[in-house]
SEPA-227303 format. One line per field, with one value per residue (C-alpha): residue number from 1; chain; x, y, z. Coordinates in pm, whole numbers, plus 50000, padded with zeros to 5 digits. Last residue first. Layout:
<sites>
sefi	c(NUM, ...)
drenkol	c(A, ...)
x	c(X, ...)
y	c(Y, ...)
z	c(Z, ...)
</sites>
This chain:
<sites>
sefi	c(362, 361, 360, 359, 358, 357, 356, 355, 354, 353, 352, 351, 350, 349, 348, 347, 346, 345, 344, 343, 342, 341, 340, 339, 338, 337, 336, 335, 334, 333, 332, 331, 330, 329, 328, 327, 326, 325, 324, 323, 322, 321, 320, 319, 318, 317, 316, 315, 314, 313, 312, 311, 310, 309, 308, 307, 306, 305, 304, 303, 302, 301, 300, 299, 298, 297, 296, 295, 294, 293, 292, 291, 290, 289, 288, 287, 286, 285, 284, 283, 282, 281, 280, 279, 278, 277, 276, 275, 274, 273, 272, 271, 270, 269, 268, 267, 266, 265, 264, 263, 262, 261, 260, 259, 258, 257, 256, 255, 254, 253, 252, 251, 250, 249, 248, 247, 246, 245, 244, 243, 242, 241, 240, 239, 238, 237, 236, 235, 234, 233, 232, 231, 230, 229, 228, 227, 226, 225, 224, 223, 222, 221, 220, 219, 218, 217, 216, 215, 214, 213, 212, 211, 210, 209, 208, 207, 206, 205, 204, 203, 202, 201, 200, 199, 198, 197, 196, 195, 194, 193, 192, 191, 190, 189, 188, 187, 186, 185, 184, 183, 182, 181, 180, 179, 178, 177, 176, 175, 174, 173, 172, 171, 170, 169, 168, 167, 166, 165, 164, 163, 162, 161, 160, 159, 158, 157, 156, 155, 154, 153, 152, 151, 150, 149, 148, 147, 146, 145, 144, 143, 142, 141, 140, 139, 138, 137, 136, 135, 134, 133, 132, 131, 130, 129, 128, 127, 126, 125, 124, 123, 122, 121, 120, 119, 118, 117, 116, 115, 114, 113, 112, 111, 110, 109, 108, 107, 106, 105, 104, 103, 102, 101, 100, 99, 98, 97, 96, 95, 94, 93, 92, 91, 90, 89, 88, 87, 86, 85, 84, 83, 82, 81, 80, 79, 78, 77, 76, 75, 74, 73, 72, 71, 70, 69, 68, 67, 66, 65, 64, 63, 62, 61, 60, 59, 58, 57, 56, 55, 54, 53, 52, 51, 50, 49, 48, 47, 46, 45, 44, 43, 42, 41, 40, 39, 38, 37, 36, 35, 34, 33, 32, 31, 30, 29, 28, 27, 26, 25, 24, 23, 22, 21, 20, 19, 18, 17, 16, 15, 14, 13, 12, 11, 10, 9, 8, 7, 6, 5, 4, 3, 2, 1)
drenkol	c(A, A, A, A, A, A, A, A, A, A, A, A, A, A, A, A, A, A, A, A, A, A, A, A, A, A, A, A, A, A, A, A, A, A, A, A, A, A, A, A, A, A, A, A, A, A, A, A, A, A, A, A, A, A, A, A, A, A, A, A, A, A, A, A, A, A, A, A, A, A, A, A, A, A, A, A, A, A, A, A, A, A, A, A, A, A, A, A, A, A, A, A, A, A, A, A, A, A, A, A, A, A, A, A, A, A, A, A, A, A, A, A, A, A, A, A, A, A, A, A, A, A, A, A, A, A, A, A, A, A, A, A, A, A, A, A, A, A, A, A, A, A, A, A, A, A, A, A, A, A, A, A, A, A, A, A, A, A, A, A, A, A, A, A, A, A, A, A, A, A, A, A, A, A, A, A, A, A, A, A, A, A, A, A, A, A, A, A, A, A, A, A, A, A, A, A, A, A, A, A, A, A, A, A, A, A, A, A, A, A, A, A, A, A, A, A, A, A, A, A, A, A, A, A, A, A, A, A, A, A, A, A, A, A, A, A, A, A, A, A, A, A, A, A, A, A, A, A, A, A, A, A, A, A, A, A, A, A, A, A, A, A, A, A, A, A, A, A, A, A, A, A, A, A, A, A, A, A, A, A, A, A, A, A, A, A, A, A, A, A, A, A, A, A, A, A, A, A, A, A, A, A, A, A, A, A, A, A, A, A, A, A, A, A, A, A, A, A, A, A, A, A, A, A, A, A, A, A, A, A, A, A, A, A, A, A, A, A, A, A, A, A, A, A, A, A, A, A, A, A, A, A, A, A, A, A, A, A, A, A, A, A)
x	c(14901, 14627, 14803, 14649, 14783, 14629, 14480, 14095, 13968, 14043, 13714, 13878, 14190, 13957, 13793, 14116, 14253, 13938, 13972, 14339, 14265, 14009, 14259, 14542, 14272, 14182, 14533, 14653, 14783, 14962, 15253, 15277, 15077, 15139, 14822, 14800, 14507, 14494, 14342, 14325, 14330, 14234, 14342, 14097, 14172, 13849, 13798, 13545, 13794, 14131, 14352, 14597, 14882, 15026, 14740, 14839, 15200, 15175, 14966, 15195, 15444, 15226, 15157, 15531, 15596, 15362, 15443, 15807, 15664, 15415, 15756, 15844, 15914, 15593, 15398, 15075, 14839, 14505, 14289, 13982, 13719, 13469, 13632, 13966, 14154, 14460, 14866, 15133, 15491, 15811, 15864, 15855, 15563, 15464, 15403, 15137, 15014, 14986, 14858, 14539, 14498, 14501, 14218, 14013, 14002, 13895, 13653, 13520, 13494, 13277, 13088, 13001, 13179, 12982, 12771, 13114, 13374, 13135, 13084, 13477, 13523, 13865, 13965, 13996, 14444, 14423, 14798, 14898, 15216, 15449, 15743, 15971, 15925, 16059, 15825, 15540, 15604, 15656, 15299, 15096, 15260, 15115, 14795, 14805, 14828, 14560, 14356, 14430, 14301, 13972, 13933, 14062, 14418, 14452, 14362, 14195, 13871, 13813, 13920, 14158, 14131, 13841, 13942, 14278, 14162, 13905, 14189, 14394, 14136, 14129, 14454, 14454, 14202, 14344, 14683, 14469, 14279, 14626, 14821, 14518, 14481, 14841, 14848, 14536, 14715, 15063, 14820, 14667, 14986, 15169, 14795, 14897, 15245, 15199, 14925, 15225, 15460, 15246, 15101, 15405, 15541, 15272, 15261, 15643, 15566, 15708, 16014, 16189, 16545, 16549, 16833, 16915, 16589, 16713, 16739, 16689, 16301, 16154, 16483, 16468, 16134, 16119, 16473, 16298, 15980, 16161, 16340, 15990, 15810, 16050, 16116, 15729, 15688, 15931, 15742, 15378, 15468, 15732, 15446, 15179, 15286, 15571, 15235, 15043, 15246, 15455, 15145, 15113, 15408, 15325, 15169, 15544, 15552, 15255, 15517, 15407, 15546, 15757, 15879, 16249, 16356, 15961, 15984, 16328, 16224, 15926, 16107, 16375, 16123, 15948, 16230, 16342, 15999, 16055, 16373, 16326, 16058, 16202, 16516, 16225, 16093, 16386, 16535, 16191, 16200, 16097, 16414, 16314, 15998, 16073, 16338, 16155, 15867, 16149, 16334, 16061, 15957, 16288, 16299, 16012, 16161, 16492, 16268, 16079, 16458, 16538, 16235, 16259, 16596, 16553, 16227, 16233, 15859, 15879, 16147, 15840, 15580, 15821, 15862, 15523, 15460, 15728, 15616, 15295, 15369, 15627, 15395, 15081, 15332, 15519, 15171, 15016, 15296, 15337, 14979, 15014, 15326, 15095, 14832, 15101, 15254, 14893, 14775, 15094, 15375, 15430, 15156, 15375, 15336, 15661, 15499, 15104, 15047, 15266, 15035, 14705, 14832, 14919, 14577, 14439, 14549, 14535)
y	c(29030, 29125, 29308, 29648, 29799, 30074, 30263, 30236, 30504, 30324, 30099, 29958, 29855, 29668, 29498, 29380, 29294, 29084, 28997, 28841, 28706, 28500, 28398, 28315, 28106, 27905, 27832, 27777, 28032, 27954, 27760, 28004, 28125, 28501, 28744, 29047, 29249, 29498, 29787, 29874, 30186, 30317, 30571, 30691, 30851, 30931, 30804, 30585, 30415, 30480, 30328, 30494, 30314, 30565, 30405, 30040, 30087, 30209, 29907, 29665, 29832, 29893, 29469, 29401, 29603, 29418, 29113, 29150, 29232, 28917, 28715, 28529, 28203, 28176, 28452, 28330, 28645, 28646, 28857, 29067, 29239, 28954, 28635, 28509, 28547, 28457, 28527, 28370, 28439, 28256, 28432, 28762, 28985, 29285, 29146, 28930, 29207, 29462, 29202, 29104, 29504, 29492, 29238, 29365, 29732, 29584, 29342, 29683, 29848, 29590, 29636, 29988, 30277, 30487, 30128, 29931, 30194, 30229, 29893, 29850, 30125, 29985, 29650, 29435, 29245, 28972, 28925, 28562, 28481, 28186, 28125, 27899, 27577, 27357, 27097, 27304, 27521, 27275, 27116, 27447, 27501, 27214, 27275, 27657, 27551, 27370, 27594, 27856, 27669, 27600, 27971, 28062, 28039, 28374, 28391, 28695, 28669, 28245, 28236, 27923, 27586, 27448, 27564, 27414, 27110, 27119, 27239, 26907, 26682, 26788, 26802, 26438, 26319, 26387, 26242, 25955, 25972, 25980, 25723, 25475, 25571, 25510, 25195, 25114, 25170, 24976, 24680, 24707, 24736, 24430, 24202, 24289, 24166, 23856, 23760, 23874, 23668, 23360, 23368, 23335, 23075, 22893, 22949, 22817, 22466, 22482, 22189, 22200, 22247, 22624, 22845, 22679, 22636, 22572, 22953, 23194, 23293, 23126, 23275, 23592, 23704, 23560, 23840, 24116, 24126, 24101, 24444, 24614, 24474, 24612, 24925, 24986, 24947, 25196, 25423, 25322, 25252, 24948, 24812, 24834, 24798, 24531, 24290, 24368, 24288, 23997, 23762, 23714, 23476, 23178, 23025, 22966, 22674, 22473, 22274, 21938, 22066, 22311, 22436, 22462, 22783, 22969, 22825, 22920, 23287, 23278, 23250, 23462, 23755, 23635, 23688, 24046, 24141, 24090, 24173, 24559, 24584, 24550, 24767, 25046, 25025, 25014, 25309, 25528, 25451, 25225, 25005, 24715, 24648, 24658, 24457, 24154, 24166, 24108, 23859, 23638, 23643, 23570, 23267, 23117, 23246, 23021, 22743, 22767, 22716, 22422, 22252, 22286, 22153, 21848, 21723, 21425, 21434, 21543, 21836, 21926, 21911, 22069, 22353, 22361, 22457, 22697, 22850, 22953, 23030, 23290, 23495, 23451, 23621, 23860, 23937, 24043, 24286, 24423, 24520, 24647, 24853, 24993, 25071, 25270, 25416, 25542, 25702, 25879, 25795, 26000, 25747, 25437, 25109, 24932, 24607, 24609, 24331, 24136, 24294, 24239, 23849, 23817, 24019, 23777, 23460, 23587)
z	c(09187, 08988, 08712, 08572, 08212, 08039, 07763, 07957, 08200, 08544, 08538, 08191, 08364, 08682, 08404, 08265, 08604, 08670, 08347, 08456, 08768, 08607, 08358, 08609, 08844, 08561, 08498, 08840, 09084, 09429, 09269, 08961, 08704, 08617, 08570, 08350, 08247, 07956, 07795, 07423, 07264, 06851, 06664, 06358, 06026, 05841, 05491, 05560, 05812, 05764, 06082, 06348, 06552, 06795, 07043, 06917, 07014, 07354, 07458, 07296, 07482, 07826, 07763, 07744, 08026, 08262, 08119, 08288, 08599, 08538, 08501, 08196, 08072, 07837, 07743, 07655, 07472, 07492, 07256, 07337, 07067, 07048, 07222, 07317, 06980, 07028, 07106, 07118, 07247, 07175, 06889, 07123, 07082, 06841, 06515, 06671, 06845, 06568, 06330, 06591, 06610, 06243, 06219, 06479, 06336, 06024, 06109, 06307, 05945, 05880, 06104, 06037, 06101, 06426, 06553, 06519, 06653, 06952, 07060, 07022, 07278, 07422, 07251, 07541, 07565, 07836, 07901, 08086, 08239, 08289, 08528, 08524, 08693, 08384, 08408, 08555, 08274, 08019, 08176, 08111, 07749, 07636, 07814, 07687, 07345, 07341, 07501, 07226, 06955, 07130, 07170, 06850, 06696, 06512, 06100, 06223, 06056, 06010, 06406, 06387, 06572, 06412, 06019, 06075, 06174, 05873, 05598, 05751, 05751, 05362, 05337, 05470, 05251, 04989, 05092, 05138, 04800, 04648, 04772, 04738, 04378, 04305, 04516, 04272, 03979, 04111, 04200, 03851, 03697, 03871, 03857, 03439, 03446, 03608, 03385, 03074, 03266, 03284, 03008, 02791, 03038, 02991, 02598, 02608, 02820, 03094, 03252, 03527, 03682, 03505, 03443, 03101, 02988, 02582, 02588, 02848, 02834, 03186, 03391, 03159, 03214, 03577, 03634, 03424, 03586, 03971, 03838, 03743, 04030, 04279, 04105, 04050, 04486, 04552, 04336, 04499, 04817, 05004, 05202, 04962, 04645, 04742, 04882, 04608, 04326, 04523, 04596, 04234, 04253, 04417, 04084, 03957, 04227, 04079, 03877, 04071, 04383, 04354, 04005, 04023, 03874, 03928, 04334, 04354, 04182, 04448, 04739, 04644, 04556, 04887, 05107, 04898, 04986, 05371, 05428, 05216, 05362, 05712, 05631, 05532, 05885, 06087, 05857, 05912, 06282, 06532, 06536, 06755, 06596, 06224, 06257, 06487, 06150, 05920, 06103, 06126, 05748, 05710, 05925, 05761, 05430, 05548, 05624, 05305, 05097, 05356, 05281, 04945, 04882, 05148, 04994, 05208, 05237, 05614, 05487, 05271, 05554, 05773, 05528, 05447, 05831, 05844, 05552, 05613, 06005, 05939, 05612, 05870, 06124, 05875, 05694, 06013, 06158, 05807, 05839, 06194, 06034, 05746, 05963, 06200, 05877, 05756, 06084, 06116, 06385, 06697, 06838, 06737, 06614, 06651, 06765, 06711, 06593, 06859, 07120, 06958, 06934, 07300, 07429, 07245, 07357, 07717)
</sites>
């Protein structure tokens, strides 16, 4: 129970429309806020316990903060809700520490507080974000130690500590702005890289058209906004007529060719709302979504008129190339698998009627 408790309050406001890297950095917020809450609250007690009244209060409020900040970021799960929360959170412990630096703590330990800040704004408000914080936090410890005759302080440093202490502080604030820096960059690295791969799986390398894996995708997204929606939703098998042919007469190569402006000519060719694929070899499917297998019927004989008025150079010789093409609509009575078998058998039916045409199964 424990643990299904804490899993569940570390994972308030994560997401799955967010990124990998803002849900890890909301589960990390998550975690600080609680340890960050529980910290203080207990020396808070302890200090209001000692009759520290000033000090308690001030680690009461952080408690409460600290709180606040992690309650922000979960009810408004958005970019605002999480920036807001940053902003709560490092603006507690810039506070925290600058009371802690003004009135030294407990035995003048206080000041020693503050090389949490570096990482912490680093990594939850980012790298550029993160350089305003530290620079602006710099300059108010600079001039609270520095002001003369101590003025702003209700303790006592020696000058070489509070030398040494800024220039320490300054130092963890570059190397925890470097290695934000790094960090940023390897995972947007990586990212384009998992990106390039993604894109690599999806996509036929020739035609640049989603592949077989692509395509299936699509069609399961585009399977449940039909059955949301209840219009209707046809398939077009599109077969390269005597691909075999061109390849053993031109070369393969010059089949590459063929394949790659036929996939042009059909992408050019539909409605945006269309999409078409690579199926396999020589045939494509095309998704039409929100439209009848009538209507697909005369979509396929244009696309099938345009391709045979379409001609191509190969070694120098002109050549015109056909397609046929089986149409199926999905509908109560036909699922998906049962649309694209109904579909080749229509496309196989097409090519048994002297190829250049259009057969539906329905």
């Amino acid at each position: 129970m424990f643990k299904l408790s804490a899993t569940k309050i570390l994972h308030r406001g994560c997401d799955p429309k967010f990124d990998e890297e803002t849900n890890r950095r909301i589960l990390v917020m998550n975690l600080f806020s609680l340890v960050g809450f529980s910290i203080t609250l207990i020396l808070g007690l302890s200090a209001m316990a000692a009759a520290a009244w000033l000090l308690g209060a001030s680690l009461l409020v952080a408690s409460f903060l600290f709180m606040l900040s992690g309650q922000i970021q979960a009810h408004y799960r958005n970019k605002y809700g999480q920036v807001i929360a940053i902003y709560v959170l490092t603006s507690c412990l810039m506070m925290l520490e600058t009371f802690l630096i003004v009135t030294g703590g407990v035995n003048n330990t206080g000041p020693l507080w503050i090389y949490i800040l570096p990482p912490v704004a680093m990594f939850f408000g980012g790298f550029k974000r993160g350089i305003i914080i530290m620079t602006c936090f710099t300059l108010l410890i600079a001039i609270i130690l520095l002001f003369p005759n101590d003025a702003l302080l209700f303790t006592e440093y020696d000058h070489a500590f509070k030398t040494r202490l800024i220039y320490s502080f300054i130092t963890v604030s570059f190397l925890s702005a470097f290695y934000e820096y790094s960090r940023q960059r390897t995972y947007k690295m990586m990212r384009t890289i998992s990106e390039q791969f993604e894109q690599q799986a999806l996509h036929d390398p020739l035609t640049n058209l989603p592949n077989r894996r692509g395509i299936n995708q699509l069609l399961v997204h585009e399977l449940k906004r039909h059955q949301r929606s209840g219009k209707p939703m046809t398939l077009v098998i599109a077969d390269v007529d005597h691909f075999k042919q061109i390849n053993d007469t031109y070369g393969h190569a010059h089949g590459d060719i063929v394949l790659e402006r036929t996939s042009s000519l059909l992408r050019q060719n539909i409605r945006q709302q269309d999409m078409v694929s690579r199926w396999g070899g020589e045939e494509f499917l095309i998704i039409l979504p929100e439209t009848t297998e009538s209507d697909g019927v005369y979509l396929a004989n244009k696309l099938r008129v345009t391709l045979s008025k379409t001609s191509f150079w190969l070694n120098d010789v002109e050549v015109t190339i056909t397609a046929s093409f089986g149409v199926c609509e999905i509908n109560e009575n036909v699922s998906l698998d049962q649309a694209l078998t109904l579909a080749d058998n229509a496309l196989y039916e097409a090519k048994h009627l002297g190829r250049n045409t259009v057969v539906s199964k329905q």
